[in-house]
C-alpha positions in Angstrom: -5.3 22.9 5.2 -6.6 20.0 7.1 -5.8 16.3 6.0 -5.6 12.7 7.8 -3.0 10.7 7.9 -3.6 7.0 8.6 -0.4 5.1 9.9 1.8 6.2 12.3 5.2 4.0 11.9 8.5 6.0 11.0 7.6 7.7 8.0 3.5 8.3 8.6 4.7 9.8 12.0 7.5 11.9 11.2 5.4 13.2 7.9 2.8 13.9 10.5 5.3 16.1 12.2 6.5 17.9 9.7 3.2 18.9 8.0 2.1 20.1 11.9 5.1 22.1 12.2 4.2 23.8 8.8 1.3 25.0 9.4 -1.1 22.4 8.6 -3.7 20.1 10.9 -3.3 16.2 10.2 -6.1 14.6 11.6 -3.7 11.7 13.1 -5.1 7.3 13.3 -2.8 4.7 13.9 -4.1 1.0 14.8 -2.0 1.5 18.2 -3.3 4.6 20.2 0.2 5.4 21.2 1.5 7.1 18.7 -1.1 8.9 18.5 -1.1 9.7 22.0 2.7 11.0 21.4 1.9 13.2 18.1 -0.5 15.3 20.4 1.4 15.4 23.2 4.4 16.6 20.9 2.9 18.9 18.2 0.5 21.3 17.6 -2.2 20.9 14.7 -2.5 17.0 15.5 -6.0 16.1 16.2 -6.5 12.7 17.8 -8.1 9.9 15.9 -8.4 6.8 17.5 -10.9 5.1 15.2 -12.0 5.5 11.3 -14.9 7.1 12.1 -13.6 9.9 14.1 -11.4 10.4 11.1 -14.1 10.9 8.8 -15.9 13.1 11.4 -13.2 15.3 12.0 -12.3 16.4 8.3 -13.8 19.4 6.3 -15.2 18.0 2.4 -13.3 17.4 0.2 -11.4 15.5 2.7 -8.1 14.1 2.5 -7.0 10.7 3.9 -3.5 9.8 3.6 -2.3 6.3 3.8 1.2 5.6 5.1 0.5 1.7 5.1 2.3 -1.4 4.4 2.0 -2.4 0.9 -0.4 -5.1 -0.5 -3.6 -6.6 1.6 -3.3 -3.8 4.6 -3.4 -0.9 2.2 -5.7 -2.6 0.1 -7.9 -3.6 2.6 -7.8 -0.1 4.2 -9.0 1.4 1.1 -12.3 -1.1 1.3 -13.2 -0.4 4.0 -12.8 3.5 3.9 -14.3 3.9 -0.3 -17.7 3.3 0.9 -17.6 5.8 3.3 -15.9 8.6 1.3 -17.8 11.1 -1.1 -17.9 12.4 -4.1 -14.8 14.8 -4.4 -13.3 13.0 -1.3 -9.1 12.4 -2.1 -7.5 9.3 -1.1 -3.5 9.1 -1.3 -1.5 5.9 -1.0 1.7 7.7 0.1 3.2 3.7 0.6 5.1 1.4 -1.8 2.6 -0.2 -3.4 3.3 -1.8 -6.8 2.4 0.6 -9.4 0.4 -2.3 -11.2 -1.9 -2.7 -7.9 -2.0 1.1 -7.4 -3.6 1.8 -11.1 -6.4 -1.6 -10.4 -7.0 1.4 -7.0 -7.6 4.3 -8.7 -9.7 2.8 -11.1 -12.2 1.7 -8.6 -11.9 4.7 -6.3 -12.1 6.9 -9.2 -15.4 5.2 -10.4 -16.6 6.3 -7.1 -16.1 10.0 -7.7 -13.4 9.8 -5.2 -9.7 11.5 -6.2 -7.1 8.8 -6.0 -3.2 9.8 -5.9 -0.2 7.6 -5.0 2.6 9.5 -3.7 6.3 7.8 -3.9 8.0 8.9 -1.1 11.7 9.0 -0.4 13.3 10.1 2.4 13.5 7.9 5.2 14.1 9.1 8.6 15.7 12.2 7.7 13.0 13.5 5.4 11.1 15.1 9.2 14.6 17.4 8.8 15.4 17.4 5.7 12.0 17.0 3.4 10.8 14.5 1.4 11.2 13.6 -2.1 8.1 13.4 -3.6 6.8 11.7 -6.6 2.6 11.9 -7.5 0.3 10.1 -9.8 -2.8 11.0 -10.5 -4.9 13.4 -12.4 -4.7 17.2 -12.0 -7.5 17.7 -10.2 -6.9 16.3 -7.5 -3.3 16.9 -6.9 -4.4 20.3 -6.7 -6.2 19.6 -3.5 -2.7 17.9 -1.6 -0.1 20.4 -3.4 0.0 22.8 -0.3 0.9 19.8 1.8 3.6 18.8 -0.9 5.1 22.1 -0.8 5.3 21.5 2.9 6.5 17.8 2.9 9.2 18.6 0.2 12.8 19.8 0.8 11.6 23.5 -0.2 8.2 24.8 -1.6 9.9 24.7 -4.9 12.2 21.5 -5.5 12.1 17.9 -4.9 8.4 17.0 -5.5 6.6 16.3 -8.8 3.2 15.4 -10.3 4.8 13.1 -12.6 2.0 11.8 -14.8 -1.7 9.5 -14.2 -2.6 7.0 -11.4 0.3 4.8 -11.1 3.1 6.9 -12.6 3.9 8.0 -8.5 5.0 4.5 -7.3 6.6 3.1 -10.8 8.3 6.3 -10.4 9.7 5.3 -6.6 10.3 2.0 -8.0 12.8 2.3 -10.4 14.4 4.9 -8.0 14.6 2.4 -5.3 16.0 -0.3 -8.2 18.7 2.3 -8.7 19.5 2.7 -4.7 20.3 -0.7 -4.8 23.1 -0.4 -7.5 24.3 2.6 -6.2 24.5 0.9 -2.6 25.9 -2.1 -4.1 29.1 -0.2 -5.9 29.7 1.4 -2.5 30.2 -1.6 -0.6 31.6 -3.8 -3.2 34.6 -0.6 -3.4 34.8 -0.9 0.3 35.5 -4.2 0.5 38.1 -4.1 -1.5 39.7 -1.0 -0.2 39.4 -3.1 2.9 40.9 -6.2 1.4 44.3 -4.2 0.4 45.8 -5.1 4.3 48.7 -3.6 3.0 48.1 -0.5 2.9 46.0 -0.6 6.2 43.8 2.0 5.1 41.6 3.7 7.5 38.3 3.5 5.7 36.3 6.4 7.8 38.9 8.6 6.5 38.8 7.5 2.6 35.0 8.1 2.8 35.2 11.1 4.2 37.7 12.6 2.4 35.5 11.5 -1.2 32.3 13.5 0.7 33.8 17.1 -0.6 34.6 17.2 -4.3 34.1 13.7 -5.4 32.0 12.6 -8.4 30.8 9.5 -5.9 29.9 12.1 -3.7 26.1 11.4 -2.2 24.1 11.2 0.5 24.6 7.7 0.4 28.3 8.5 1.0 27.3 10.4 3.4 25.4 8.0 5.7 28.0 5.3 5.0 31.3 7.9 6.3 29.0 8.8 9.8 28.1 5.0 9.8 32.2 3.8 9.8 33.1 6.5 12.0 30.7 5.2 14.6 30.3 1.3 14.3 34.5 1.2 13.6 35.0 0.4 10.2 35.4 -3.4 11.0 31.6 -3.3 11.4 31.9 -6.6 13.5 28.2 -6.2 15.6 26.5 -6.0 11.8 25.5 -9.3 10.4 26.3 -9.4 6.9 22.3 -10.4 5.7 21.0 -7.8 3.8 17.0 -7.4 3.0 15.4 -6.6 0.1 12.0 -5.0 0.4 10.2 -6.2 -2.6 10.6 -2.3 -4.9 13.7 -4.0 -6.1 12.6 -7.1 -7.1 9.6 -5.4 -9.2 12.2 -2.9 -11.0 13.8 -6.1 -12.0 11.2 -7.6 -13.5 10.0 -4.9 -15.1 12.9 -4.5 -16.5 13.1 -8.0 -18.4 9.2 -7.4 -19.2 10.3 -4.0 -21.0 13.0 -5.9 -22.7 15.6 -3.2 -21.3 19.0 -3.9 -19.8 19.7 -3.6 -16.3 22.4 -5.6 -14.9 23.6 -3.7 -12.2 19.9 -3.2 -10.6 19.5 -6.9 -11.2 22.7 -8.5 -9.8 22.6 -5.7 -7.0 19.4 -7.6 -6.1 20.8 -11.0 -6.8 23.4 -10.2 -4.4 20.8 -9.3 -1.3 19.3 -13.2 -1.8 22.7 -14.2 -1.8 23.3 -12.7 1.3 20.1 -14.2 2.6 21.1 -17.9 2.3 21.9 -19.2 5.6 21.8 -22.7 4.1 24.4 -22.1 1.2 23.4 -25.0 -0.8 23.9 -23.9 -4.0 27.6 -23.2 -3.5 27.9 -26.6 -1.5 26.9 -28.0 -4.9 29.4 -26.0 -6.7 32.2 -27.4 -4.8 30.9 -31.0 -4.9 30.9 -30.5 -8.8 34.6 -28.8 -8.5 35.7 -32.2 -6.7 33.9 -34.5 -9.1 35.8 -33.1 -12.3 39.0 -31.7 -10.9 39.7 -33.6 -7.7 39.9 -29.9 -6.0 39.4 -30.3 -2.1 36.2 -30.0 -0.4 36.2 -28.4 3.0 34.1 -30.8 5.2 32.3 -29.3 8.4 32.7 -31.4 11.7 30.8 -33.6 12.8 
């Protein structure tokens, strides 16, 4: 199988590795020529691509183009410019994190063009090159017949942790909701940490606690996992991390789809509440709050200098 993949940053790269080192030529584009330049210089089964057009020039019909772009104008602009010079039978995958909503107003126009249009959720960070990816496809049948061999190659095994899920769309809201639930998850972690941490009495060594919960814990995880290695090596003081945590967008849109649905979800929702909270440099909702708690109860206000 021979398939392009356009954007080279941690995932598109590393995805582009792992499909070379299976057996299968990516046809490899990246704005930047240089990691390009490193994908042929480091694998077999990369073929340079250093503009669109040599993209389209060097894949077999149906061709297969592969988007690992950021989310919103780039990948939207990206598929402009690249649907008028596709053909009938041609498959286009957004393997980013679009919003599902945007990714179904996609494959309604690329579809209308006779082109396939899938959107691949993808989890995995930057162990999936090791490890595999977890893989989550909208779309219609047909066309994730032509990708499936580079599924089977991207996934953990042949077998396990990749799905055609359902239509256009179903990928990404898929990814979404999983990312929504990262965030609790992540959130419970910490949260227990910092209290462990709190309990100076017991001077607990926390690298050790996590550790010790890795092997026959019901909390244990790969998440667990990254977070033991992570104390072990930073110290478990973590005093070179600032405590400002991002949010990249998946989270907020589980949230809101959540209320939109009229379904419960605290946890995902205050898990995201607490990353803006962590965000706010200024603080000036909880310099209101204690200029309130003065007002009414004559409680003290601590006063910065100067």
């Amino acid at each position: 199988m021979k398939l392009a993949i356009i954007g080279l940053g941690r995932m598109g790269a590393n995805m582009a590795r792992r499909l070379s080192r299976g057996g299968i030529t990516v046809v490899a584009h990246n704005r930047s020529r240089d990691p390009i330049d490193e994908l042929v210089r480091d694998e077999d089964n990369v073929v340079p691509a250093y503009t669109e057009a040599q993209v389209l020039e060097s894949l077999d019909g149906p061709r297969v183009i592969w988007l690992m772009l950021p989310a919103g104008e780039v990948t939207r602009a990206a598929i402009e410019r690249l649907l008028p010079q596709l053909q009938s039978g041609d498959v286009l995958v957004d393997g980013g994190n679009s919003r599902y909503t945007e990714t179904m107003a996609h494959a309604e126009r690329v579809e209308a063009a006779g082109v396939h249009f899938l959107d691949c959720g993808t989890s995995g960070g930057v162990w999936g090159l090791k490890n595999g990816y977890s893989l989550m496809v909208g779309g219609s049948d047909e066309g994730f017949a032509h990708i499936e061999p580079a599924i089977r190659v991207l996934a953990p095994s042949p077998d396990s942790g990749w799905g055609h899920v359902g239509p256009a769309g179903s990928g990404h809201f898929v990814k979404m909701i999983h990312n929504g639930i990262e965030y609790g998850m992540m959130q419970a972690m910490a949260e227990g940490l910092a209290v462990l941490r709190k309990k100076e009495a017991f001077d607990l060594d926390l690298a050790q606690v996590t550790e010790l919960w890795r092997e026959g814990s019901v909390v244990q995880s790969w998440l667990l996992d990254l977070t033991a290695e992570a104390l072990k090596t930073e110290g478990q003081t973590l005093e070179a991390i600032q405590p400002r945590v991002a949010d990249s967008g998946e989270g907020r849109w589980t949230a809101i789809e959540a209320i939109d649905l009229g379904v419960a979800a605290p946890v995902m929702t205050l898990a995201l509440q607490m990353r803006f909270a962590s965000q706010d440099d200024e603080g000036y909702g909880n310099r209101v709050l204690a200029m309130m708690r003065n007002a009414f109860g004559g409680h003290a206000v601590e006063r910065r200098e100067g």
